[in-house]
Legacy VTK file of the C-alpha trace (Angstrom):
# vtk DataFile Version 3.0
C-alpha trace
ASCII
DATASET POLYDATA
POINTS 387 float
11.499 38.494 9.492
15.260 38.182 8.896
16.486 34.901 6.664
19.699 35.088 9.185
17.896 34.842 12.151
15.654 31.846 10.319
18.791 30.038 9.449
20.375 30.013 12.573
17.115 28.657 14.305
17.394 26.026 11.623
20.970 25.234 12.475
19.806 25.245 16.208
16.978 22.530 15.419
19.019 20.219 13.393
21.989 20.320 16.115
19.607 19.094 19.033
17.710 16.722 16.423
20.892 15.237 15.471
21.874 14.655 19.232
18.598 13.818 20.774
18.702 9.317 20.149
14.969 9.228 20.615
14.120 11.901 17.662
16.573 10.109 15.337
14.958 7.030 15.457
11.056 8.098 15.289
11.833 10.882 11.661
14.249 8.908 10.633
15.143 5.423 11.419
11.317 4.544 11.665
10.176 5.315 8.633
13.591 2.702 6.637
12.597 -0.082 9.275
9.328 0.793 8.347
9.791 0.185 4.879
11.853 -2.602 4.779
9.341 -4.519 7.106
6.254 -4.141 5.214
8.104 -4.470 1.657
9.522 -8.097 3.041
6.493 -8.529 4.429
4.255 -7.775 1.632
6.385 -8.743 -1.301
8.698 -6.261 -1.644
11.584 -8.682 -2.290
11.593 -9.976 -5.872
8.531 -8.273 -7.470
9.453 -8.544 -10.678
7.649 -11.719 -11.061
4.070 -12.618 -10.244
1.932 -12.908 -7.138
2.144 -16.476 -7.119
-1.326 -18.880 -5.886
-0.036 -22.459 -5.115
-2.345 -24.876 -6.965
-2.379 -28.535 -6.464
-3.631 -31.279 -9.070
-4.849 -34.503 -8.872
-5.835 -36.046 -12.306
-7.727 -38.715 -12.323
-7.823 -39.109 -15.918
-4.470 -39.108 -16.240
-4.885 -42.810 -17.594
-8.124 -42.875 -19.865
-7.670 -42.942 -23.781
-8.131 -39.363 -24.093
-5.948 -38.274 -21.137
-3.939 -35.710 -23.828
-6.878 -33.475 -22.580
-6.058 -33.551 -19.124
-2.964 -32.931 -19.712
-3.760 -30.008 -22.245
-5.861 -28.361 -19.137
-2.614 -28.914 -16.616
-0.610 -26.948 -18.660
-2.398 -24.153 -19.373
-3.054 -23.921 -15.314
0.417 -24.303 -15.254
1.306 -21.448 -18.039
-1.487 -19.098 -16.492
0.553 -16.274 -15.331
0.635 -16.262 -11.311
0.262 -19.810 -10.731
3.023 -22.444 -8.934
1.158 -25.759 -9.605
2.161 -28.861 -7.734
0.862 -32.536 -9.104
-0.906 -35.359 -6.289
-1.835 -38.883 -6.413
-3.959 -38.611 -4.051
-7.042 -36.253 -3.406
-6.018 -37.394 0.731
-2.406 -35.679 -0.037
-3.574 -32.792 -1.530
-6.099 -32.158 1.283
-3.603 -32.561 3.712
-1.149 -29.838 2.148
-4.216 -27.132 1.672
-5.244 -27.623 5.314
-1.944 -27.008 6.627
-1.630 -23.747 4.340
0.820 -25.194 1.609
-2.366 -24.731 -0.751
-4.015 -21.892 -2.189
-6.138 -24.469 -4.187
-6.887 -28.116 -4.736
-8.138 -29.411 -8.321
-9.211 -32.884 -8.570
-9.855 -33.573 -12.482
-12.455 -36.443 -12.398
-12.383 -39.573 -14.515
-14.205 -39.416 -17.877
-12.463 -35.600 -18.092
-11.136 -36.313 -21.547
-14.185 -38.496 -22.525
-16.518 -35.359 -21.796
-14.297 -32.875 -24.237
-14.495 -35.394 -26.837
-18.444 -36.021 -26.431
-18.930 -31.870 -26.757
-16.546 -31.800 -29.840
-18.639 -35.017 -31.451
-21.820 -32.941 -31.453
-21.070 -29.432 -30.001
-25.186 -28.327 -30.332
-26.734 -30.998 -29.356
-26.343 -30.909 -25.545
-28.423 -34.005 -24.744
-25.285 -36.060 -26.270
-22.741 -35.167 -24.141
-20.590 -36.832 -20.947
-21.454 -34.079 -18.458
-18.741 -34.377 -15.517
-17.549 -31.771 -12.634
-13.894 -30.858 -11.444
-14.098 -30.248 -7.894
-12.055 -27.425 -6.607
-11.013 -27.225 -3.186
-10.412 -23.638 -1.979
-8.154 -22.316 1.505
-10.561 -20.690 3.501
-7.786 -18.690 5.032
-7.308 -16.627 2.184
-10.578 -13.871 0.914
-8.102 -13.437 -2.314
-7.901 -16.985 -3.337
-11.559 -17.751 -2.714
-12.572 -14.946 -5.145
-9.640 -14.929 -7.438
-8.856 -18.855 -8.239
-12.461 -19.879 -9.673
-12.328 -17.571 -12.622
-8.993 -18.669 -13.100
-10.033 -22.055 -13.431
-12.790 -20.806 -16.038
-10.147 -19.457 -18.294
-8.107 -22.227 -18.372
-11.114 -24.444 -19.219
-12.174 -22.625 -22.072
-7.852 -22.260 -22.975
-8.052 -26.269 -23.010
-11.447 -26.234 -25.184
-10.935 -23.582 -27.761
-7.191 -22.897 -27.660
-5.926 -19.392 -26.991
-9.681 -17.912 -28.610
-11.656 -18.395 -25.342
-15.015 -19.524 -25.916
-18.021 -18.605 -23.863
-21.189 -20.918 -24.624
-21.439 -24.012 -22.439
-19.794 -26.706 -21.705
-20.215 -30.480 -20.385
-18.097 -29.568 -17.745
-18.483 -27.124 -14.955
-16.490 -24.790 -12.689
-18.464 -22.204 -10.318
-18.125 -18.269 -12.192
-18.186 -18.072 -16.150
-16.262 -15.073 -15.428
-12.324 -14.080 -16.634
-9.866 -13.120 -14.292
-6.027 -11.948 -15.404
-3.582 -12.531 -12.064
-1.737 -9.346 -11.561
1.920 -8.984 -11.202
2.173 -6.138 -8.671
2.666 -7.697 -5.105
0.671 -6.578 -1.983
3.383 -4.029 -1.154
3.213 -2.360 -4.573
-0.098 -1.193 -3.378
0.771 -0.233 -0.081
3.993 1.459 -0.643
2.428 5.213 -1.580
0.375 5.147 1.580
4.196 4.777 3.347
5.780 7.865 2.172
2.494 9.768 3.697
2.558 7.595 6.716
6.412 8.252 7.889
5.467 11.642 7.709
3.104 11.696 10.121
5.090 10.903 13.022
6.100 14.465 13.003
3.155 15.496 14.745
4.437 14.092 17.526
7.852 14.975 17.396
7.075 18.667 16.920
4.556 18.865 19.300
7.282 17.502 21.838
9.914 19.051 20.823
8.154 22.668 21.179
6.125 21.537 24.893
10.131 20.235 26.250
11.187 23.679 25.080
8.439 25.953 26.355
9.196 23.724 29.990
11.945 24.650 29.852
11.828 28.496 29.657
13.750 28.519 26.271
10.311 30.006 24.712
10.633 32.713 27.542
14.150 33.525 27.136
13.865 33.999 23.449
11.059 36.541 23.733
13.979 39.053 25.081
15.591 38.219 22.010
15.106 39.812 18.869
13.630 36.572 17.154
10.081 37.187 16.538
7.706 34.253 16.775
6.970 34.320 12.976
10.595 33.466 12.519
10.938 30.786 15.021
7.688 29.215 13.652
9.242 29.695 10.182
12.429 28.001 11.041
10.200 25.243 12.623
8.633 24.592 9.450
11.482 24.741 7.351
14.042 22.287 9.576
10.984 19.414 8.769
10.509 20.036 5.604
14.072 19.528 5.552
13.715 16.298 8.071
10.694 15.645 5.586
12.776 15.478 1.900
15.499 13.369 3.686
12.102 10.762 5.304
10.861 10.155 1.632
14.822 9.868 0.773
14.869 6.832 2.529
11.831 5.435 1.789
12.754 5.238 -1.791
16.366 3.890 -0.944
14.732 1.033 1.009
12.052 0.178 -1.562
14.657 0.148 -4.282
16.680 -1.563 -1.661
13.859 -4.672 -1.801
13.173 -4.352 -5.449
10.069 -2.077 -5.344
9.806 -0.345 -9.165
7.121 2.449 -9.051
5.878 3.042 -12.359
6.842 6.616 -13.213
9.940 8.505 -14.313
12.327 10.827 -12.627
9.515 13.820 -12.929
7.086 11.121 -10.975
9.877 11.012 -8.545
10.464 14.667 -7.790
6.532 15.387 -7.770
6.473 12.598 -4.737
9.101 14.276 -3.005
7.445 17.703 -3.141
4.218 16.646 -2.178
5.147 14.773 1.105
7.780 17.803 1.762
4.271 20.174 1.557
2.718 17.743 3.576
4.952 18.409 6.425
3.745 21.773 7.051
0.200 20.146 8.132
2.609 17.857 10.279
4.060 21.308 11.786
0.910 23.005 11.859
-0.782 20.222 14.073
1.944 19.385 15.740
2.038 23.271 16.801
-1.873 23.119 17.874
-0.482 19.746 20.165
2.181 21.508 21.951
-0.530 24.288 22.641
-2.985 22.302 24.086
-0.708 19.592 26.004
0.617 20.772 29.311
4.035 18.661 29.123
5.979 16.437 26.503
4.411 13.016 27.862
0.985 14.597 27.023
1.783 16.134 23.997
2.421 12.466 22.659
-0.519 11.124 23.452
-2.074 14.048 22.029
-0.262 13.929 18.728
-2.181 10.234 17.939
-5.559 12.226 17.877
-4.543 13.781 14.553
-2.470 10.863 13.638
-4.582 7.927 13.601
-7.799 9.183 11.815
-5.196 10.169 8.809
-3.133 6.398 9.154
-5.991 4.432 8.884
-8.217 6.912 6.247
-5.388 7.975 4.365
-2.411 5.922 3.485
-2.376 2.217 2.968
-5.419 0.884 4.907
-8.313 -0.179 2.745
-11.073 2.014 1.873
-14.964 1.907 1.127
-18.134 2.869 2.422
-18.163 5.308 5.416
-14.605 4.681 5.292
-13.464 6.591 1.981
-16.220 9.276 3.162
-13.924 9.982 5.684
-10.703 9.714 3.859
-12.179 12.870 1.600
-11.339 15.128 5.105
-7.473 13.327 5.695
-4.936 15.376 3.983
-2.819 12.480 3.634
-5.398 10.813 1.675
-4.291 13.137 -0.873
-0.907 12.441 -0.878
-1.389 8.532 -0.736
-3.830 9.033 -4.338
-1.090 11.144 -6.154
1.557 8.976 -5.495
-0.885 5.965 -6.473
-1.724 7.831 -9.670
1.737 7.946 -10.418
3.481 4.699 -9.227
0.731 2.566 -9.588
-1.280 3.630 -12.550
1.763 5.479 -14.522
-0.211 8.360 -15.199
2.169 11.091 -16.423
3.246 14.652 -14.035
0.525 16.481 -15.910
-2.159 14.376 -15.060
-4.675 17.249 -13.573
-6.245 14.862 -10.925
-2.402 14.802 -9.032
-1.957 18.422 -9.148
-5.601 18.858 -7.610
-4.370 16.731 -4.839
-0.998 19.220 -4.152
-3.028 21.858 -4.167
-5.265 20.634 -1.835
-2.364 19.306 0.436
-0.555 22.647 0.237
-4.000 24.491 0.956
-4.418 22.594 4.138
-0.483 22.516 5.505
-1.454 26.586 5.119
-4.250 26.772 6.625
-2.955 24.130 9.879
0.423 26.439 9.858
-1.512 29.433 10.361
-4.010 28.052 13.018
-0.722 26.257 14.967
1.031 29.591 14.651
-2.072 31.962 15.851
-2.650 29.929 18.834
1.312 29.449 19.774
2.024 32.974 19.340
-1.169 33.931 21.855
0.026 31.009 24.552
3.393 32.834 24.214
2.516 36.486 24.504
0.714 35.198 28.073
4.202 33.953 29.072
LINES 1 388
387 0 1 2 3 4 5 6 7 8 9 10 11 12 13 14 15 16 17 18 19 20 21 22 23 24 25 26 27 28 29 30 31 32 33 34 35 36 37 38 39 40 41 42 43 44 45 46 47 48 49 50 51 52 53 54 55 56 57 58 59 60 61 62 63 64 65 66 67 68 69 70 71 72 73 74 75 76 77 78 79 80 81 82 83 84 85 86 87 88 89 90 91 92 93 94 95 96 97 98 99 100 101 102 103 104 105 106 107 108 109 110 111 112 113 114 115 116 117 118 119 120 121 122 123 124 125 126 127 128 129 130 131 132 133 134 135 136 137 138 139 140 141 142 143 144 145 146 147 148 149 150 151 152 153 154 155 156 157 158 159 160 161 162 163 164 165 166 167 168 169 170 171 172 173 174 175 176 177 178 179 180 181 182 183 184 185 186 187 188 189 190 191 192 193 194 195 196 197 198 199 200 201 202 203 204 205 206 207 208 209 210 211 212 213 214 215 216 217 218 219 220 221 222 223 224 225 226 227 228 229 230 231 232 233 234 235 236 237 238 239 240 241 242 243 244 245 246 247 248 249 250 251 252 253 254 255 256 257 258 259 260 261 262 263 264 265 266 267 268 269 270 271 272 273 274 275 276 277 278 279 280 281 282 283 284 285 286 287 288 289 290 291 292 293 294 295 296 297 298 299 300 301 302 303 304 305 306 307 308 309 310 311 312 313 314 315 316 317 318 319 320 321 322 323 324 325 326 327 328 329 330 331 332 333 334 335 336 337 338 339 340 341 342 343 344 345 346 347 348 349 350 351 352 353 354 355 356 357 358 359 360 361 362 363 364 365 366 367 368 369 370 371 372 373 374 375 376 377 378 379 380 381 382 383 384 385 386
């Protein structure tokens, strides 16, 4: 194998990448529109502020002689980190805003509110004593976050109104649903989704190789080159190389256009360059079974439609979709699994480079891209020694 030959095989590849339209788009263009769709989508614009649910209030007791307690209660709801309250008159105006999807919530603070803090605080034991009332909480029924998240909110800011900022826990006169505590998070939707990205952009190469090599073996260019000196080893080698190449310049952009739409990750430069080396080793499993594709495909057109057999089990096991159950059994056998729980490690979680866990993942990602090389190069070499 001769590093001169490799390079200009390289040079070759990048030449008719560069002027082939359709290849430019899917490596390169595709995985920047990509990005930028699901960061706007998802949040990626302005995360450094909260997640926001959109709360409404009606208070009720908003006249009584102890309305200072209603009012306490509104602005804690309305200091709560994540929340965008808006005030009603009317329980029929607020209903009308959280059916048409203004809402995440509707609180309606009943008379006697104030009256039933003030009967607990008179005699805080003896239970028989005090005004027992109910805030009634309205919830969109559009939205699995807000019907799970937004009750234990409400919890914490009841016991924020009783006891101050030390949160009691024994009860109350007044109920809401869950006892439980909740804190609102400040990472947007995107922030979880964007480490599944880099692995999914990647992927596309499957198909791109497995074209790229069927529109060339059509075309007798395979044949030629076997009365060359070029040896399939270095043609498979120069392959590899030109998308891990393709490969650093993919999670390139992807960073540019998250940074672009104000996406942070959580790690340092090193957290950085570990990302980029991971999804570069990931694209030799992208040549590898794009390789066993362009074996097994008898033109281009089928060799894309071949390509999404290995790529959909890994897009929707291993990057951003959710997991659990038979699901994440699954995910254990996608090598981009891997990639998407390193990069969460480290953006997400901040976990430092020498976190063990991350480096278990490379290896396992560069054990793989081997192992799918070798296979995709075994079987090309035989299809091409029967040329």
């Amino acid at each position: 194998m001769k590093l001169r030959r490799i390079a200009a095989l390289v040079k070759k590849d990048l030449k008719v990448f560069i002027r082939e339209p359709a290849s430019m788009f899917l490596l390169i263009l595709f995985p920047l529109v990509l990005t930028l769709t699901f960061g706007i989508a998802f949040g990626g614009i302005d995360t450094g502020g909260a997640s926001e649910f959109r709360i409404g209030v009606v208070n009720m007791d908003a006249n009584s002689t102890s309305a200072e307690w209603s009012d306490s209660f509104v602005g804690n709801l309305t200091d709560l980190n994540g929340t965008a309250v808006s005030h009603y008159y009317t329980n029929e105006t607020g209903q009308t805003d959280l059916l048409n999807g203004g809402l995440d919530a509707l609180i309606v603070i009943p008379e006697g509110f104030g009256n039933s803090i003030d009967s607990y605080w008179d005699s805080p034991i003896d239970g028989s004593s005090w005004e027992n009332t109910t805030i009634e909480l309205y919830l969109d029924s559009g939205s699995m976050i807000a019907s799970s998240a937004i009750p234990p909110m409400i919890q914490q800011v009841l016991f924020t109104t009783f006891y101050g900022e030390q949160a009691g826990s024994m009860e109350l006169p007044i109920e809401i649903g869950s006892p439980s505590l909740v804190y609102v998070s400040d990472l947007s939707q995107w922030d979880f989704m964007a480490p599944g990205i880099f692995a999914f952009s990647a992927l596309f190469m499957i198909m791109t190789v497995a074209m790229s090599l069927t529109v060339e073996r059509d075309g007798g260019l395979l044949k030629r080159m076997s009365t060359t000196p070029v040896s399939a080893s270095e043609f498979i080698g120069a392959k590899a190389l030109t998308y891990m190449l393709v490969g650093m310049l993919q999670v390139l952009l992807v960073f540019a256009g998250s940074f672009a739409i104000g996406y942070r990750p959580n790690t340092d430069a090193s957290g950085i360059a570990f990302a980029f080396l991971i999804v570069v080793i990931f694209t030799l499993t992208a040549v590898g079974m794009g390789l066993i594709t362009a074996v097994i495909s008898k033109s281009a057109d089928v060799a894309s439609g071949v390509a999404f057999i290995f790529i959909m089990p890994q897009m929707f096991f291993g990057t951003f979709m959710p997991l659990g159950g038979l699901t994440e059994t699954l995910g254990t056998i996608m090598p981009t699994n891997y990639v998407t729980h390193a990069l969460t490690t480290l953006f997400l979680r901040g976990a430092p480079v020498g976190t063990l866990s991350i480096w278990v993942d490379l290896l396992i990602v560069a054990v793989v891209g081997v192992l799918m090389l070798a296979i995709g190069a075994l079987l090309f070499r035989r299809q091409t020694a029967k040329q």
